[in-house]
C-alpha positions in Angstrom: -7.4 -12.5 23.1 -7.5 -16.4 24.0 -4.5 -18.2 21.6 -4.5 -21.9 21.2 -1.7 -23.9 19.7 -1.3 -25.5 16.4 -2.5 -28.9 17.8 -5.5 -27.9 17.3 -7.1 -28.5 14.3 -8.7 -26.0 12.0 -12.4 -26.8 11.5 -14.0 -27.0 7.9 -16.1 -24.4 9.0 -13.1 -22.0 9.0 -11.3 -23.8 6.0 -11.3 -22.3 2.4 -12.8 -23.7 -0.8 -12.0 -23.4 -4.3 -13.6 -20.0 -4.7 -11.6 -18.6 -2.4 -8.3 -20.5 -3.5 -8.6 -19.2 -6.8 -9.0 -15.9 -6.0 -6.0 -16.0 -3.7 -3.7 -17.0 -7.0 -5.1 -14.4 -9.2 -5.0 -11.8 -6.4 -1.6 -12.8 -5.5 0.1 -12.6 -9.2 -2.4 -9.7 -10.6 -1.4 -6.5 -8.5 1.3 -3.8 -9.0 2.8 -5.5 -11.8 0.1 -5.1 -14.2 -0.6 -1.1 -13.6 3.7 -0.8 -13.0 4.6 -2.9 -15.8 3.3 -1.2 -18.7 5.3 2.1 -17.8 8.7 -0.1 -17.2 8.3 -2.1 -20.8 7.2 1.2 -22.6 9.3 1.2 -26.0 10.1 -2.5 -26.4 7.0 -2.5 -28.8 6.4 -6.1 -30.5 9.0 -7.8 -28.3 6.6 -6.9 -25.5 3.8 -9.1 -26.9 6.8 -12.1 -27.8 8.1 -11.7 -24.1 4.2 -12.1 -22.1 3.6 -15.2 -24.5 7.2 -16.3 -23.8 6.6 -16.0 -20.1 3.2 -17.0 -19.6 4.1 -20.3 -21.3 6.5 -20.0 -18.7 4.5 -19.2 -16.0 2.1 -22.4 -17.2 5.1 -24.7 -16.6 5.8 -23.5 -13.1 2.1 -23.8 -12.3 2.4 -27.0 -13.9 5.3 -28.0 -11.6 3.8 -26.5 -8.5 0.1 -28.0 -9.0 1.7 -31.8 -9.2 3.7 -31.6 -5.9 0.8 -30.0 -4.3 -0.8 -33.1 -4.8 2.4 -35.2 -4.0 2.5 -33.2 -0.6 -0.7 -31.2 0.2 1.1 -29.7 3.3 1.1 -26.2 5.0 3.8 -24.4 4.3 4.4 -23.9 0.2 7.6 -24.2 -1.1 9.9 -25.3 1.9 7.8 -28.7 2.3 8.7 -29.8 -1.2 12.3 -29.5 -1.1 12.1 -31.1 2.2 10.8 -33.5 1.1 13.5 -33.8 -1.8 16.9 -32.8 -0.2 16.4 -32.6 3.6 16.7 -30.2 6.1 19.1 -27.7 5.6 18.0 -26.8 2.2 14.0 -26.3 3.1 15.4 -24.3 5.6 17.0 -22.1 3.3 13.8 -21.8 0.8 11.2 -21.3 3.3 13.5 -18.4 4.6 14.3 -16.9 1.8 10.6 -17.4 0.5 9.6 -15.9 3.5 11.7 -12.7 3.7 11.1 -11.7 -0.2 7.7 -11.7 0.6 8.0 -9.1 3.4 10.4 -7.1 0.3 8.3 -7.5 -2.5 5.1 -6.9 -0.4 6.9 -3.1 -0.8 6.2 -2.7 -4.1 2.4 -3.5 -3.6 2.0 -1.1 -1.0 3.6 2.1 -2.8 2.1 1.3 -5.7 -1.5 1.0 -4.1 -0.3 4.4 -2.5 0.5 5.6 -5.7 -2.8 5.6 -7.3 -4.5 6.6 -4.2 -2.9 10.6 -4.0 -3.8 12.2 -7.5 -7.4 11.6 -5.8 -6.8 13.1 -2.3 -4.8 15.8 -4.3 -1.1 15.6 -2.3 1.8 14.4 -3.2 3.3 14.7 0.6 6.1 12.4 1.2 5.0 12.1 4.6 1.3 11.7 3.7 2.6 8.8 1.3 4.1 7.1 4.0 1.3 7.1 6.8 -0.8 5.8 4.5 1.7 2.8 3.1 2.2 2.0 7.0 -1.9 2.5 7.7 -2.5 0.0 5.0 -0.2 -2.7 6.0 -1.5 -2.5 9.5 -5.0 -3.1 8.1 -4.4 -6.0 6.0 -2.4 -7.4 9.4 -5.8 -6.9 11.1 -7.8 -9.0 8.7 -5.5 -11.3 7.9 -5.5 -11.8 12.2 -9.2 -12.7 11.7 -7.8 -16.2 10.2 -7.8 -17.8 6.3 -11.4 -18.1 6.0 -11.6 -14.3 5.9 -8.6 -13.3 4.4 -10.2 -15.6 1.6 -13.3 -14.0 1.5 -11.8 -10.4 1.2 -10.1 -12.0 -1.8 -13.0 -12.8 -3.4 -14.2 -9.3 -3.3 -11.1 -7.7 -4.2 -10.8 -10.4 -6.9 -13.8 -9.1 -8.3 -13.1 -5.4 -8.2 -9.5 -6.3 -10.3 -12.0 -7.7 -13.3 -13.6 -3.8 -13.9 -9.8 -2.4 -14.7 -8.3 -5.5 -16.8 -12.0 -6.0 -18.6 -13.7 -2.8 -19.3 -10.5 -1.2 -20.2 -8.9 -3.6 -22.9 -11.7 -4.2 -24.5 -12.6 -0.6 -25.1 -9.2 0.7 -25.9 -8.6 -2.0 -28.6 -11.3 -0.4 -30.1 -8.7 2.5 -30.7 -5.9 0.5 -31.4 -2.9 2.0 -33.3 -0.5 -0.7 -34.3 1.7 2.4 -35.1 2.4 3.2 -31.3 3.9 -0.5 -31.2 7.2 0.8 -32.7 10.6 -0.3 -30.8 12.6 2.7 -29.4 16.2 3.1 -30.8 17.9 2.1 -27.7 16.2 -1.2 -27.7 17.0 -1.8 -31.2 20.6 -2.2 -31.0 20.5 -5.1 -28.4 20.5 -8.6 -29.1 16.9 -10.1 -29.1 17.7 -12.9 -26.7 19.1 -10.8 -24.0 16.0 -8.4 -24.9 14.1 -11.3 -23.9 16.1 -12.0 -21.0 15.7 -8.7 -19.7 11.7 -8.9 -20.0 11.4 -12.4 -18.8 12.6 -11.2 -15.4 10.7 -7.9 -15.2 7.4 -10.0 -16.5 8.4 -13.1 -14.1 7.2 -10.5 -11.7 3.4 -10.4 -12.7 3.2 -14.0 -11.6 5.4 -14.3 -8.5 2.6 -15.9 -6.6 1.4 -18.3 -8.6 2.2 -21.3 -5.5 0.6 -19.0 -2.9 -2.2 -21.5 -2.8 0.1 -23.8 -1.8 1.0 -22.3 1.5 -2.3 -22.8 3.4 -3.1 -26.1 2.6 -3.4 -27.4 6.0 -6.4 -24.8 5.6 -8.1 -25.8 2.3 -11.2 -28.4 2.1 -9.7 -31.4 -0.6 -6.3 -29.6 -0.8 -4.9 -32.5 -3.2 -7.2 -31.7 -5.3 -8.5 -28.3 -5.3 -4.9 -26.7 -4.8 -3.8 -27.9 -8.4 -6.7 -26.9 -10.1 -6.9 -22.9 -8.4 -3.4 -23.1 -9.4 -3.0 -23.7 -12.8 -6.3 -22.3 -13.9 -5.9 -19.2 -11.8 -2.4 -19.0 -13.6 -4.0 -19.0 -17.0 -6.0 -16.4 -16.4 -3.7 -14.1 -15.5 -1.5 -14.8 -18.6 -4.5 -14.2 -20.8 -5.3 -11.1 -18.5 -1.5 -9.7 -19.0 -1.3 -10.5 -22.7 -4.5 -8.2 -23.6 -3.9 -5.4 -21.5 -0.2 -4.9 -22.2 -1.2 -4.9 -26.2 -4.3 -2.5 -25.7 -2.5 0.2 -23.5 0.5 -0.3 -25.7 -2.1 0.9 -28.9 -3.4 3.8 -27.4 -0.2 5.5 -25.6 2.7 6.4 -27.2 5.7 5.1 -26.0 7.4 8.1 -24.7 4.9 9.1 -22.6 3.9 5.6 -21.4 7.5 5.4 -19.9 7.2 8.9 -17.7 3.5 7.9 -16.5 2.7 7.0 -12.6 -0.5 5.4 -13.0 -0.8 4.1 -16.4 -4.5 3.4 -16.1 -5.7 6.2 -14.8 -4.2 7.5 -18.3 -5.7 5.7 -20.0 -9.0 6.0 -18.4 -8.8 10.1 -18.8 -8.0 9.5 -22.7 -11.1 7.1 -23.4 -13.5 8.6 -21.1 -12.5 12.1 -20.1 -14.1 14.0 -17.0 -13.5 12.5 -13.6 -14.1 8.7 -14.3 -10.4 8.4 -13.6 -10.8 9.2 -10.0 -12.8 5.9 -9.9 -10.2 4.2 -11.6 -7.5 5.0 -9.4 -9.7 3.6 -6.5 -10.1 0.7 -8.2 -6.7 0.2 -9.1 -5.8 1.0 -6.0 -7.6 -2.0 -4.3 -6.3 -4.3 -6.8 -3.1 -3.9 -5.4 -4.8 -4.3 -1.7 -5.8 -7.5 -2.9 -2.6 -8.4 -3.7 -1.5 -7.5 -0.4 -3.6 -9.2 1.7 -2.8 -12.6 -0.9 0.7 -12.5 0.2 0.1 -11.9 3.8 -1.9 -14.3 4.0 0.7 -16.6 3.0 3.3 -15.0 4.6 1.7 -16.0 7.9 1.1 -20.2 6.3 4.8 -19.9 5.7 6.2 -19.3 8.9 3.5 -21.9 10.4 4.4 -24.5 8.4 8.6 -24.1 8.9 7.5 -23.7 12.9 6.2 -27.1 12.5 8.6 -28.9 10.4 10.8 -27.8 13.3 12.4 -25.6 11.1 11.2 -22.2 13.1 11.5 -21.2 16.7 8.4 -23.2 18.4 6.4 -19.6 19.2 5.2 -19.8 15.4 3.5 -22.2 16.1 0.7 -20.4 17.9 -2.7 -19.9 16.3 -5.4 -17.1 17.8 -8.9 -17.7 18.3 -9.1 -17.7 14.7 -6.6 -20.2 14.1 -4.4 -17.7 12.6 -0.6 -18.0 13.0 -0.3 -14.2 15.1 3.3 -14.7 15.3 4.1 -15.1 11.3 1.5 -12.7 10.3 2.5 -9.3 12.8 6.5 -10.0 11.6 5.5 -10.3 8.0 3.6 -7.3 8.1 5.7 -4.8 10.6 9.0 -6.0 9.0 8.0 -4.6 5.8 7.4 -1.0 7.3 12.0 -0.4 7.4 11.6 -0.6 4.2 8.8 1.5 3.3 10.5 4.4 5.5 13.6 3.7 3.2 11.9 3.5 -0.4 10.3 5.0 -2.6 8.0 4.7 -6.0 11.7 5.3 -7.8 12.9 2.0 -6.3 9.8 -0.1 -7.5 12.6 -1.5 -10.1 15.0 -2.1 -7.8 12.5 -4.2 -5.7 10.7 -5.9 -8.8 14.2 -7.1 -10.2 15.6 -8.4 -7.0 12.2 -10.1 -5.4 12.2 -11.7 -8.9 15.7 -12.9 -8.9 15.1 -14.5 -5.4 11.5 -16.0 -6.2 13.5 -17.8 -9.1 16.2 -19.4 -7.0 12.8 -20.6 -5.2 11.3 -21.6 -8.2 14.5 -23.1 -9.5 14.7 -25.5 -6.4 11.3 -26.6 -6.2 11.5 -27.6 -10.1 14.5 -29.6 -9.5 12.7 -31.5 -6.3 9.9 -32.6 -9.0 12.2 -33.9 -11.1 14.3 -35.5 -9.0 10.6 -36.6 -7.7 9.3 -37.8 -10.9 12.6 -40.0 -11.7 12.8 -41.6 -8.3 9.5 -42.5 -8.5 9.2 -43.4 -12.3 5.8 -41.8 -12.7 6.2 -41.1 -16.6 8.4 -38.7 -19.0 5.7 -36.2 -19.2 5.5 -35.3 -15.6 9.5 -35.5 -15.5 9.3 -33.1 -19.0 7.6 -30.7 -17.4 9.9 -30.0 -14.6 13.0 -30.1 -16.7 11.5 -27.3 -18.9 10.7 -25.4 -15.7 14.3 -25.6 -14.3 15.9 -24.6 -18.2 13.5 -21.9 -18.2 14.4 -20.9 -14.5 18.2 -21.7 -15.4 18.3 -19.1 -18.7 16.8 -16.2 -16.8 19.6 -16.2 -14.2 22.4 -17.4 -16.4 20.9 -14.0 -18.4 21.2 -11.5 -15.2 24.3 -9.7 -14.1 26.5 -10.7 -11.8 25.5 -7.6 -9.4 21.8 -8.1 -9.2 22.7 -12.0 -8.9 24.9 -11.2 -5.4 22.3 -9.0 -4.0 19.6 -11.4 -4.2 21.3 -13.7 -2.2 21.5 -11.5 0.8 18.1 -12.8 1.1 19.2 -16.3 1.3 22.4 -15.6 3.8 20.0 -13.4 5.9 18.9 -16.6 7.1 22.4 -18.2 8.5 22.1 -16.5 12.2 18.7 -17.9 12.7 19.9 -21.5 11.5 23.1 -21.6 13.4 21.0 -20.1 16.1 18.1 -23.0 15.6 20.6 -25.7 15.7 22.7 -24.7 18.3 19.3 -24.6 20.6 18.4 -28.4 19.0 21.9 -29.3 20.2 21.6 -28.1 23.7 17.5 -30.1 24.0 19.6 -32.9 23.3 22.4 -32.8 25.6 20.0 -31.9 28.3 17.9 -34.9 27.4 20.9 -37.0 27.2 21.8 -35.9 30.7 18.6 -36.6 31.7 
């Protein structure tokens, strides 16, 4: 294979558009979560439909917040390059590496889920079968993702397309059998208070849209990034809130609640009850490539992460280098292979686990990024709106983690500390280039 280095420029020809863009939001946010979710929130009845308008609003503001300094800083690399640009050095450093890690971690979820789906239709439920074919498909998605953005994007498309079968057909033809009876809240949820009820089902549902700045990453990559990155983003964002809003109400009205909570695959549930015969076969398949989409999405960025750090000097310089494709090998094969220790380790019982934490450490990301707009905005007067905005994003951000416990709080920020060695190790190396060069 012949590699050149990031000076060289990627060509339009092998940039991405706004079709692709958009694709990459949806596919990135709408995966796992929305065929996991509805067996998680099973029994929270009405609050369920209160929490996804709650969060989507939610999710609108962070869109909101990452669409304007996309077009402040149309730079690849995603979050990193913001706060960068905000507080310095040291604290990008931490983002883009904590940014960068969860998405190796939550990328887990994806791929068991997408396994998931995949054995009722080969007809095994082998542990060891499960696990080949988790590590098969990450190695896969590292392949074309090798190929470079422009056709990682247009795999999204297709995949993109594939997710509207599910989330359309299926909604629209169970609210036909809607029973607002099934909607009742289980006893055990009934005795909490509604605001940490809300709480609680902020963060699981935060987790439907972690991805919503993934266009953000590549932007080095994307033709008229300052203005084509806002608009994927926020009106890719919308759509999945709309998408998540119907579906969780008509597979809440046509399952009851006790049996929504033990089920695996949801739609493929679903599917058998308003169909019958073997049509849930193609469902699963289906399902299952939604989550592929979701997949690729993040590995995709995964690999615009580690680029862009590598050239803010904030990675070792061999991230820097692009194939023939102009894809960042380095960032890409580590993304991908360091998510297989934890596929050996995990299991569909520790989706949960994996949904609560990734979401914990995607909102300290969030958090950050929110306060770099608004300290942004005010330093640069550009109107209360704008400044608005980002305070709502940071209270919203703020009352989600002031409402976790103190447990799942600490063990999200192994993420964070994970990264220490490497920095100490980055500027130790910086120190020595500069005593040599002194010397010199």
């Amino acid at each position: 294979m012949v590699y050149i280095t990031h000076l060289s420029p990627v060509t339009d020809a092998k940039k991405i558009g706004f079709t692709s863009l958009i694709s990459i939001v949806i596919g990135s946010q709408i995966g796992s979560s929305v065929f996991m979710l509805p067996s998680e929130l099973a029994g929270y009845g009405y609050y369920n439909v209160m929490g996804w308008m709650i969060t989507g609003v939610a999710a609108m503001l962070l869109a909101a917040v990452f669409a304007m300094l996309a077009n402040y800083f149309p730079k690849t690399g995603g979050p990193h390059v913001f706060v960068q640009a905000t507080f310095g050095e040291t604290a990008a450093f931490y983002t883009g590496w904590t940014y960068w890690v969860i998405s190796w971690f939550s990328s887990t979820a994806v791929i068991i889920t997408a396994v998931e789906y995949l054995l009722p239709v080969i007809g095994s439920n082998s542990p060891l079968l499960s696990t080949t074919l988790q590590i098969l498909l990450i190695i896969i998605i590292m392949l074309v993702n090798l190929k470079g953005v422009h056709a990682a994007g247009h795999t999204e498309i297709v995949l993109t397309v594939l997710k509207c079968v599910p989330l359309i057909i299926i909604p629209a033809i169970a609210l036909l059998y809607f029973n607002v009876e099934l909607l009742d809240t289980a006893p055990s949820i009934q005795t909490q208070q509604p605001l940490s009820i809300m709480s609680e089902l902020s963060l699981l549902m935060l987790w439907g849209f972690v991805g919503l700045e993934c266009a953000t990453a590549p932007a080095g990559s994307v033709i008229n990034p300052k203005s084509t990155i806002p608009l994927a983003i926020v009106l890719g964002t919308l759509i999945v809130a709309l998408t998540y809003l119907i579906n969780s109400i008509a597979l809440m009205g046509i399952i009851p609640a006790d049996v929504l909570k033990q089920s695996s695959a949801p739609y493929v549930d679903v599917s058998q009850i308003l169909f019958g015969g073997d049509w849930y076969i193609l469902m699963a398949i289906i399902t299952s490539a939604v989550c592929i989409g979701t997949l690729n999405a993040w590995v995709l960025t995964s690999g615009q992460i580690a680029l862009g750090l590598a050239q803010d000097k904030l990675f070792p310089k061999c991230f820097l280098t692009l194939n023939s494709h102009g894809a960042p090998k380095l960032g890409i094969v580590i993304s991908c292979l360091g998510t297989i220790p934890f596929l050996l380790f995990l299991n569909a019982s520790a989706i949960r686990h994996i949904v609560e934490y990734s979401g914990i450490a995607f909102l300290f990301v969030y958090l950050i990024c929110a306060i770099s707009l608004f300290k942004y905005e005010l330093s640069h007067h550009t109107g209360y709106f704008k400044q608005l905005i980002a305070l709502l994003a940071c209270l919203f951000c703020l009352w989600v983690l002031v409402n976790t416990s103190t447990d799942k709080l600490l063990i999200s920020t192994v993420f964070l500390l994970s990264g220490i060695p490497i920095r100490v190790y980055l500027m130790r190396q910086r120190e020595k280039t500069l005593q040599v060069t002194e010397h010199a």
